[in-house]
N, C-alpha and C positions, 0 to 999 in steps of 0.2 A: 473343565477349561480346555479350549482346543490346543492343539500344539503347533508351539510357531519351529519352521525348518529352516535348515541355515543360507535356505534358495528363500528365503521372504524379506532379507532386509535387501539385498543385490534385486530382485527387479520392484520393488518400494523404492530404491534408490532411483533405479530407472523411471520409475512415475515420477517423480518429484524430476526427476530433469525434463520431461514430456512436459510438465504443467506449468513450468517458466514460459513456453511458445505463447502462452496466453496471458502472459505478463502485459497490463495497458491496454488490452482489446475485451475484457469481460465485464469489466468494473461498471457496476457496484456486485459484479458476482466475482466469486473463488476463484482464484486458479488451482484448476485438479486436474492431473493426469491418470491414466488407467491403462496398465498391462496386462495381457490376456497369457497364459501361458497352459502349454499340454504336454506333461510328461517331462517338464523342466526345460523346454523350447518356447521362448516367444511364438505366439502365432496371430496377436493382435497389439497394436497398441494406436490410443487416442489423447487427444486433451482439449480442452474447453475452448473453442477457437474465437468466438466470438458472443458478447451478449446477446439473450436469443435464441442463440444458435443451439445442436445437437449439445449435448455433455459428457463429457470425456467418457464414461462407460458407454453410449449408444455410440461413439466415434472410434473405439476398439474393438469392441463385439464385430460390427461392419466390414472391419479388415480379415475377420477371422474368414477361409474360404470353404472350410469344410465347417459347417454351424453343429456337424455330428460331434465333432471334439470338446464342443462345448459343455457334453455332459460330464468331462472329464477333466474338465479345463478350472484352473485358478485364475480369478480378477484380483488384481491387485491395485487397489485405489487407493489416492492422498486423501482424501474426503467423505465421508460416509453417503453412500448415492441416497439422493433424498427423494422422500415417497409421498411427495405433496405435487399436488399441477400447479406447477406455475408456468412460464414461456412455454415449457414442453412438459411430456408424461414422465410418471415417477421412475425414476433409475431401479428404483430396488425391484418393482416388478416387472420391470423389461429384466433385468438378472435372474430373476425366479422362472420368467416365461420361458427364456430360453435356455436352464437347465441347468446353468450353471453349480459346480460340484461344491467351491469352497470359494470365498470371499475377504482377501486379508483389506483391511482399514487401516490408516494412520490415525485419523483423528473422528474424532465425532463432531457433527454438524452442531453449531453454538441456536443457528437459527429454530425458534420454538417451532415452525412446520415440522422441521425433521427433528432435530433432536434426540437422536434414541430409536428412532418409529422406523426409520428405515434398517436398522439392526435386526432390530424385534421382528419385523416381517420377515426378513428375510431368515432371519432362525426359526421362524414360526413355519418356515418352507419348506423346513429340513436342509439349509446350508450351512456347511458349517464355517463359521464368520469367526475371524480372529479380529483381533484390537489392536491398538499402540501401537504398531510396529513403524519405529523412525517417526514416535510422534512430535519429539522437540524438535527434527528439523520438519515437520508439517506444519506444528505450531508457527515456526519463523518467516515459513515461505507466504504464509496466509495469516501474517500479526495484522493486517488493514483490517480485514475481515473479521477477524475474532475482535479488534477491539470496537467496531460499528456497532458489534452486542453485547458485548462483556462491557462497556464502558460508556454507547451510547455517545459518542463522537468520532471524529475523524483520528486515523492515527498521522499521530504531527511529529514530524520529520525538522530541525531547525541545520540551517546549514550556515556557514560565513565560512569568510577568508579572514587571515590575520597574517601579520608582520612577523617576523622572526621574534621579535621584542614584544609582542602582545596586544599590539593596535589592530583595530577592523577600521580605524577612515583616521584622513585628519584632524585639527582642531576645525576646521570650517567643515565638517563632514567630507568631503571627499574621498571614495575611499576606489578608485581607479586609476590603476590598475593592479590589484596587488597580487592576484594568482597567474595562472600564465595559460596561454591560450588553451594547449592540452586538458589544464584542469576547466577551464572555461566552457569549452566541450562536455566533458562530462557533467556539467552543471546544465547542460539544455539535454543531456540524454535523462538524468533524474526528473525535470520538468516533464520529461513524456510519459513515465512512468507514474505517474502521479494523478490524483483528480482536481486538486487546486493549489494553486499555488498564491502565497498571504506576502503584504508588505504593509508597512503602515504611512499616516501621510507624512510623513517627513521626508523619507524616500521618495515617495510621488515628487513632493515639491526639490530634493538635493539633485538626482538623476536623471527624473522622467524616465522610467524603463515599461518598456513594452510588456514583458513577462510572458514571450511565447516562445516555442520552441523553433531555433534559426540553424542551429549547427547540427541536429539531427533532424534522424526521422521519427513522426509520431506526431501524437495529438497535441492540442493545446491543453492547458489546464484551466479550468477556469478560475481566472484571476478574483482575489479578494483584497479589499482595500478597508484597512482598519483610519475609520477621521471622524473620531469621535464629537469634536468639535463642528465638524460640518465645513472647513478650511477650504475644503478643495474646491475649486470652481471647473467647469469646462476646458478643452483646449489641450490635459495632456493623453498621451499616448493612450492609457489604460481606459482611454473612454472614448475609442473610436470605431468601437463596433464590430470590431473582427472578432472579436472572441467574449464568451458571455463573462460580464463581469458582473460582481454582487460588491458592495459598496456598504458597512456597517458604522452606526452614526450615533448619537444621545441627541443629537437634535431633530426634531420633527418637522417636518414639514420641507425637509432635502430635496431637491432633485436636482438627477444629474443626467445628462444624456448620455443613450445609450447602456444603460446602467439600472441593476436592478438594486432600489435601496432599500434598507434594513435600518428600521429606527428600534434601538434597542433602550433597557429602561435605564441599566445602566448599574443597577445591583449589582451585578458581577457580570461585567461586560462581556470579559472572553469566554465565561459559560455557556451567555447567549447566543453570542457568534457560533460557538461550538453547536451546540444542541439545534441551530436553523440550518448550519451547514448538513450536521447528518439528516435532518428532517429532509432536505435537499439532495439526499443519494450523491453526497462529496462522501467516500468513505477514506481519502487520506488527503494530507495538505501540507504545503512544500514550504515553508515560511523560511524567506531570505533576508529577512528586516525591515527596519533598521536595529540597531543598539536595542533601543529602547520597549519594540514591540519582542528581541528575540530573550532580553531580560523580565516581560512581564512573563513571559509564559513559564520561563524557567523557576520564577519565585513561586508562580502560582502550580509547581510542579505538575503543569501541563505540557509534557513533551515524551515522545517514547525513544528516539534515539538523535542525534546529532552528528551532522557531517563536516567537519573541521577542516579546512586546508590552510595550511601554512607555508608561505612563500619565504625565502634567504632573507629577504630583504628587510633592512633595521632602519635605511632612509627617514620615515619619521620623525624619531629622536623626540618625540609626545604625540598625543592627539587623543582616538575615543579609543579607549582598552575596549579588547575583545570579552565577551560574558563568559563566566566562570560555573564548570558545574562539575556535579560528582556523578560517577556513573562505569560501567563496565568498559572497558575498551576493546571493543569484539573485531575489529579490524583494522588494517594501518596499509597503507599503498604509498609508494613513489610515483608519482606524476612529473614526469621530468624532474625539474629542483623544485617541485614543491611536496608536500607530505599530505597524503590525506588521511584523517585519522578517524575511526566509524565510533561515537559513546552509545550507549544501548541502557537506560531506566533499567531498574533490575527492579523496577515496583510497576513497571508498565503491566495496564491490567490483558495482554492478550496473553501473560505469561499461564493466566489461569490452565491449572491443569484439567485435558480431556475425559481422560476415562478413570 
């Protein structure tokens, strides 16, 4: 078994912060970062810039100026470099080509191309390849990803605001303003970082919301509209063409402008929607409501973590209680006066362990 040294989890750490730059720009691929080092000095470092694009091991090695040290040199990668062609050549034998000494990995690749194959080769090279290091926080940085194969849907993110007292809207639905512009913001930064974002028709027909990203920068997501009855007609916002929207229904023979529909049979509806979406290369989805659509998924323990905010405000004094669930509480922030609070599934399937 190779031996891990106490310089492997300090620039592992450094990869993992490298492979955030590509947070929102690779998807449906990884975010991986990769540190090149000689002699205990960095002398390259890359990360995944774009889908398509180079991958964080051919965007490190590049930096390296003298490619002589490389026969001496450790990579240090979040991601096991994969040795299939896909957009570009396999990582594991551009690392073998150029000589590279030793190979530390956090995680191994879930996808069946690599799998293992890029290890194998590259030990079959004579490098000597280490495992796990800092693999629960590789696991975390890349839970979309691990759960697109481990689970075969999107990982689902559910968020709401609620009242000091436990309400998300009034008795007529209404449920604006109740977080505060600050935390409002951070709710169109999560929207970029995301590949879709879900509401169901109730909300279409209470708010009419756009569901694109206005107070940041970044992509849009693309919009999903859960109406199962087929209710919605033309005219609001989510169907005016700016941004691709998908629209899923039990009734047949739907159509909506601008809009791509989804007749589902209705078995288990939010399975359906699930298993088209990832058919669809959505590997996560950002589900803002209403009540009703953020309680089915909850029952149907379909969801990996949840984003809470909670505003002072008790004003209400009734209306629709906010959804209740059990789970870790892996993070908590002040947002001005309001609180945000991170639940994390401790059954979500990207927990599976790598090696």
């Amino acid at each position: 078994m190779s031996t891990v040294t106490p310089l492997d989890e300090k620039y592992m750490r450094r990869a993992l912060e490298l492979a955030e730059y590509g947070r929102g720009h690779v998807t449906p691929n990884p975010v991986v970062g990769c540190v090149v080092t000689y002699k205990g000095k960095i002398i390259g470092e890359g990360w995944h810039r774009e889908y398509g694009g180079p991958h964080a091991e051919v965007n490190a090695v590049s930096q390296v100026a003298d490619k002589s040290l490389l026969r001496q040199a450790t990579a240090y990668v979040t991601l096991e470099p994969c040795a299939h062609h896909g957009k570009t050549p396999p990582c594991a034998d551009m690392l073998i080509r150029e000589g590279i000494q030793r190979v530390v990995v956090a995680l191994e690749d879930p996808n069946p191309l690599v799998g293992g194959k890029g290890l194998t080769r590259m030990r079959e090279a004579g490098i000597d390849v280490v495992t796990g290091v800092l693999q629960e926080e590789a696991q975390s940085q890349n839970r979309r990803f691990l759960t697109r194969y481990h689970a075969v849907r999107p990982y689902i993110i559910l968020k709401w605001a609620q009242t000091g007292d436990g309400f998300i809207a009034r008795e007529n639905g209404d449920s604006k303003w109740i977080s505060n512009a600050q935390a409002r913001q951070w709710v169109h930064k999560w929207r970029a970082e995301e590949s879709a974002i879900l509401v169901g028709s109730n909300t279409v027909k209470q708010d009419n919301p756009a569901l694109t990203v206005r107070d940041w920068s970044g992509k849009h997501p693309t919009r999903i509209v859960l109406d199962r009855s087929g209710s919605l007609g033309s005219g609001y916002q989510l169907f005016d063409g700016s941004v691709p929207t998908r629209l899923y229904t039990q009734q047949p023979g739907i159509s909506v402008e601008n809009t791509t529909v989804i007749t589902c049979s209705g078995n288990d509806f939010l399975q359906e929607v699930l298993t088209d979406m990832h058919s669809a290369k959505l590997d996560s989805v950002f589900i803002e409501g209403g009540t009703q659509v953020l309680g089915a998924f909850i029952d149907a323990g379909l969801w990996d973590e949840a984003r809470i905010v909670t505003a002072p405000q008790t004003s209400f004094g009734s209306g629709i209680a906010a959804p209740r669930l059990q789970g870790h509480q892996r993070e908590t922030h002040s947002i001005g006066d309001n609180e945000l609070v991170i639940i994390e599934n401790l059954d979500a399937p990207w927990r599976k362990n790598s090696f």
